[in-house]
N, C-alpha and C positions, 0 to 999 in steps of 0.2 A: 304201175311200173312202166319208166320209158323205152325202150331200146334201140333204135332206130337212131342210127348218128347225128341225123338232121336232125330229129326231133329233140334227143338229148343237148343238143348243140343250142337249142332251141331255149329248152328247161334254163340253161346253168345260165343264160343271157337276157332271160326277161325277168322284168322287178314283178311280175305277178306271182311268179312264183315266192317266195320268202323265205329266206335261210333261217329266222328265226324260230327255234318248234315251240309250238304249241303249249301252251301251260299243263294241260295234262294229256303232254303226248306219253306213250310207253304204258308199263304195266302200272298200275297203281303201289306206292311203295309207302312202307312205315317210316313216317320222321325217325333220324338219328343223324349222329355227328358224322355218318359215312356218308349219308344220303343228303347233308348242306355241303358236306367237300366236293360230293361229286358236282351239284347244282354249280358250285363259284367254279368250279377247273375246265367246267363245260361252257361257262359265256365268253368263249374264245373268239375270234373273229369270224371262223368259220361257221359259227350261230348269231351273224347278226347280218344287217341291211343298212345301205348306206342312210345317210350320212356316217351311222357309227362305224360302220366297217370300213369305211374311204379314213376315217382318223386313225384306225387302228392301223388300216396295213400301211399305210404313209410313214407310221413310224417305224416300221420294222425294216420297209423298203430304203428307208431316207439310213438306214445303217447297216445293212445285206445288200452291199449295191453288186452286179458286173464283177467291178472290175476285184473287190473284195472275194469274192468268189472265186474268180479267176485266179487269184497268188494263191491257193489254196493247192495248187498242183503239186509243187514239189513234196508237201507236205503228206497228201494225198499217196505221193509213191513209194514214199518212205514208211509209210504207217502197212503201203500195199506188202513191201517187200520184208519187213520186219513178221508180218503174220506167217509170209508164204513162205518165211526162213522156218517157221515152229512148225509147220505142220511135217508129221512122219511122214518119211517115205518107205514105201513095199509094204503096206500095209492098208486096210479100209479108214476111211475117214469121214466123219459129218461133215458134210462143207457148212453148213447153215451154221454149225457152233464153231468151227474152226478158222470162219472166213467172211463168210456175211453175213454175219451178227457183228462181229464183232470192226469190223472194218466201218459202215456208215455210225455206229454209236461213236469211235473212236473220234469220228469227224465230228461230230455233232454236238458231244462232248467237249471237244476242245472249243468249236465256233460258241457253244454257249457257255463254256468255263464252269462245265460239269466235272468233279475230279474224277479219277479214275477209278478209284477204290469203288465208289456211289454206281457205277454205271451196271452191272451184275441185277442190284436190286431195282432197278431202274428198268432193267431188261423184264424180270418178271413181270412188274406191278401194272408199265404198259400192255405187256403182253394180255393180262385179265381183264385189263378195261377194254380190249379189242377185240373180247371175244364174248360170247352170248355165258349170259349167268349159266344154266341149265347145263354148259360144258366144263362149266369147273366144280373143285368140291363148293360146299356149305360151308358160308364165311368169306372165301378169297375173295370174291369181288370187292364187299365190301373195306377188308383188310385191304386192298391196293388203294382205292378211293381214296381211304383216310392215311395212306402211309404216302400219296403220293402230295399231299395239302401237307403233311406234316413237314415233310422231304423239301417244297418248294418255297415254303414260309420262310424257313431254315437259309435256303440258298439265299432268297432276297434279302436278307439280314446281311449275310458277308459277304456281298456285293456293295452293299451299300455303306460297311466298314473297308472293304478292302477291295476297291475293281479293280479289274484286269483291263487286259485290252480286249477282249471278249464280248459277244454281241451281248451277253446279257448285262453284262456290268454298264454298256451303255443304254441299252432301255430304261434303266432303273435309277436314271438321269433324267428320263422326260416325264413328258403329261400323267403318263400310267398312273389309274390307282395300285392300291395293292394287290384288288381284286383282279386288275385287269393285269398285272404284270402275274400273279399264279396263273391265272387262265391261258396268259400268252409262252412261260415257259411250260406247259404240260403241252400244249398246240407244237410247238417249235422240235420240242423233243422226239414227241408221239410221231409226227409226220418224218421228224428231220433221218429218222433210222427205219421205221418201220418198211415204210414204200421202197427205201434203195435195198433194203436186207431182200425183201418179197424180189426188185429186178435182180439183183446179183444171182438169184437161189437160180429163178426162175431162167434166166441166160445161160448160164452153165448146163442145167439140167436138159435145154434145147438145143445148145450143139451139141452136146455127147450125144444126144438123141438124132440130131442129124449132122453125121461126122463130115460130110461135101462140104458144109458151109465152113469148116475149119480149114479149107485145105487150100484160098484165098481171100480170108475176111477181111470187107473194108467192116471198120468198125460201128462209126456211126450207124448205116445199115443196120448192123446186125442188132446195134442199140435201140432203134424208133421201132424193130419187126419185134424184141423182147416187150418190147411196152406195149406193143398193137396185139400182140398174141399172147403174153400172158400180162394182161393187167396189171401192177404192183394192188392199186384201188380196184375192186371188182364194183364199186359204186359208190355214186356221190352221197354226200348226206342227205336225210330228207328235206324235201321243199314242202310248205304249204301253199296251196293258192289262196290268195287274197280278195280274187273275185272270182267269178265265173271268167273258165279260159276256155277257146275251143283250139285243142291242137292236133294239126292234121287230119281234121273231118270229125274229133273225140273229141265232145263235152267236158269237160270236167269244173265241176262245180267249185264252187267257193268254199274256204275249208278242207278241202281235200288236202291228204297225205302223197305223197308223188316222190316216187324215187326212181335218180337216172341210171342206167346201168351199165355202167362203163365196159366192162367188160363184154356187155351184147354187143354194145354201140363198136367196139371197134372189130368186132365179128361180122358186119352189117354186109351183107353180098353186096349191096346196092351201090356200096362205095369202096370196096375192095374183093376184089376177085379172088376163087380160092380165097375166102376168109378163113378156113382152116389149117390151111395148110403155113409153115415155118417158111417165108419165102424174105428174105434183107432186100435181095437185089430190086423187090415192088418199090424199094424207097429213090432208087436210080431217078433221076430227074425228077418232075415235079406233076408225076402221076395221081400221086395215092394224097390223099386229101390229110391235112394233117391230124395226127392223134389227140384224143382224148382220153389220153393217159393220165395225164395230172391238172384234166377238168378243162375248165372253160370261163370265159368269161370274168365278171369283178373276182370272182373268186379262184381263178385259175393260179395252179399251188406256185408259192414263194419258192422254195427249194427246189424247183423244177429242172433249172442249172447245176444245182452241187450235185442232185443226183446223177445227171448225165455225167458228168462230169467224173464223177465216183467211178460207174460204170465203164465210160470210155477208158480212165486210168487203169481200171482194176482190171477188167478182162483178158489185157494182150498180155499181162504181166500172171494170169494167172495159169493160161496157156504155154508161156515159156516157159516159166517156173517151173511146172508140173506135167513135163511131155508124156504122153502115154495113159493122163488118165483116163480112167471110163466110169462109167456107172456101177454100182458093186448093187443094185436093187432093178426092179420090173416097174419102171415111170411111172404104170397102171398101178401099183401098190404102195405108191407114194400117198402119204395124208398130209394132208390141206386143212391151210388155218380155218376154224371154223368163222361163221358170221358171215356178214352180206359185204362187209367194207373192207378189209383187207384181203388182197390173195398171194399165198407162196406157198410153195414146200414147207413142211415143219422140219422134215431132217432131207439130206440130199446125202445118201451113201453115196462114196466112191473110193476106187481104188486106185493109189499112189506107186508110180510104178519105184521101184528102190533107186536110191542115188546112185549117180554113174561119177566116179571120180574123175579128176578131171588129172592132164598130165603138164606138166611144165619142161 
C-alpha cells in the first residue's frame, strides 16, 4: 500500500507500474455466465496500459469535450432545483436517497441516454459490484454482474437503432467493439454517479459539521477541501509492477500487487498542514499542492469536471433551498460504504426546517 502523496503521485505516473491485473488476481472463482460478464464489463480503460488505453480514452475524450460539459449547467440547476422542490420540509430526511443519489445518476443518465425508469436498478446493481462479496447476501453479487451485461447489451442495441444526441449513442459510432463499448458504458456509469453521490454526501455532512465555514463560503474552496478531506475514491485500482521498482528508499519487486491510497495521500502532513482538520480557505492562493482526488496521471478521471461542476451547482442551491438544516444523526454513527475504493455516507439524516411562506 502507497500513501504518501508523492509517492502515490509517483505510482498513477510511472508505466512500471500496470493498470492491467493480473490473470489470476482476486479470489479464485467457479466459471459461470456471472463470472464471463463480469470479466468482459471489467476490461474498461481503467484496466489497461497504453497504447490500448490512449485509443480508448481518445475516444470518449474526442466526445466529452470542455466545453460539452460546460452547457451542462443550466441543465444541472434545474435537475438541482426540481429534487430540492420534493424533498419535505420540518421533518428528517436521507440526503443520500433524497439528493445525492439521485442528482449525479440524473446527470449521467441523461449525458449517456440512460432512461429514467432503468436508473433505480442501475443504482443497486452498481452499488454490489462496489462493494466486497462478503457484505452482501448470497447471490447479489453475482445477480448484478450478469443483470448489468444483460442491461448494457440491451442499451447498445437501441442506440444503434435509435441515437440520440447522447455520449453514448455516439460511441457506438466509432472504433469500439461490442466488448469494448459494454466495458465502457459500465466504467462511464459506475464512475459518472458514484464519486459525485460519495462528494455531495460527503460536503454537506462537513459543513453542517462545521457550521463557520457556511457563514462566508467561497465555493470552490469549499469544493477542492470536500475532495482533500473526504475522498469520493478512498483508492486507486490495483497496479502491478512490471519489474523491479524502488520507490522512495522501498524495493518492490516485479509482480507485486500495489495499491495507492488516495485517501492517505491527501491526509499526507508532509504536504498539507492540519491534514485533519475541515479548513477551504488552505485552497486560497496556490499553497496546498494539488489534489488527488480523482487520481493522477494517463489515467486521471474523465468526469473530473462534471463532478465539480455537479458539486459547485448543487451545493449553494442546497443551502438556500433548505435554511436551517442540520444533522438529525452523531457523524460518529454514520456507516460508510464498505470496500477499499469508494468512500461516502450510506445514509446522511438530516432535519428540514418546515416551510416559511412567503407574502406578496
Amino acid at each position: 500500500m502507497v500513501t504518501g502523496y508523492d509517492q502515490v503521485r509517483a505510482v498513477l505516473a510511472d508505466s512500471r507500474f500496470s493498470s492491467v491485473p493480473p490473470a489470476k488476481a482476486g479470489r479464485p472463482k467457479a466459471d459461470s455466465a456471472a463470472q464471463r460478464a463480469r470479466a468482459l464489463l471489467t476490461q474498461h480503460m481503467l484496466n489497461t496500459d497504453a497504447p490500448e488505453h490512449t485509443r480508448l480514452r481518445r475516444l470518449v475524450t474526442a466526445t466529452f469535450t470542455p466545453r460539452r460539459v460546460d452547457a451542462l449547467r443550466p441543465r444541472i440547476e434545474a435537475l438541482t432545483a426540481g429534487l430540492l422542490g420534493r424533498i419535505p420540509r420540518g421533518t428528517e430526511v436521507d440526503l443520500v436517497d433524497a439528493f445525492a443519489f439521485p442528482l449525479p445518476v440524473l446527470v449521467i443518465g441523461e449525458v449517456l441516454g440512460v432512461p429514467p425508469a432503468d436508473r433505480s436498478a442501475l443504482r443497486e446493481w452498481t452499488y454490489r459490484v462496489g462493494s466486497p462479496a462478503d457484505s452482501l447476501p448470497p447471490g447479489a453479487l453475482d445477480e448484478a454482474w450478469s443483470s448489468l451485461y444483460t442491461y448494457f447489451s440491451s442499451l447498445i442495441e437501441d442506440k444503434r437503432r435509435t441515437p440520440g444526441s447522447d455520449l453514448f449513442s455516439s460511441l457506438v459510432h466509432t472504433e469500439l467493439s461490442h466488448h469494448e463499448l459494454l466495458a465502457m458504458a459500465f466504467l462511464l456509469l459506475f464512475a459518472g454517479y458514484e464519486t459525485t453521490m460519495n462528494l455531495l454526501a460527503s460536503a454537506v455532512l462537513l459543513l453542517l459539521s462545521h457550521p463557520a465555514e457556511l457563514e462566508q463560503p467561497y465555493w470552490p474552496h469549499v469544493v477542492e477541501e470536500a475532495l482533500r478531506h473526504a475522498s469520493p475514491l478512498e483508492a486507486t485500482t490495483w497496479r502491478c509492477t512490471v519489474e523491479d521498482v524502488r520507490l522512495d528508499g522501498t524495493h518492490i519487486p516485479a509482480g507485486a500487487s500495489v495499491l495507492g491510497v488516495l485517501a492517505a495521500a491527501s491526509r499526507d502532513p508532509s504536504r498539507y498542514p492540519e491534514p485533519d482538520a475541515f479548513r477551504p480557505q488552505r485552497w486560497a492562493g496556490s499553497a496546498s499542492p494539488p489534489s488527488l482526488a480523482f487520481g493522477h496521471g494517463p489515467h486521471y478521471c474523465i468526469g473530473a469536471r462534471l463532478a465539480r461542476l455537479e458539486a459547485l451547482t448543487a451545493l449553494p442551491m442546497i443551502f438556500e433551498a433548505l435554511p436551517g438544516l442540520r444533522l438529525a444523526s452523531d457523524p460518529a454513527h454514520l456507516s460508510y460504504r464498505p470496500g477499499l475504493l469508494v468512500r461516502g455516507p450510506r445514509t446522511l439524516p438530516v432535519h428540514t426546517d418546515p416551510a416559511v411562506p412567503t407574502t406578496t
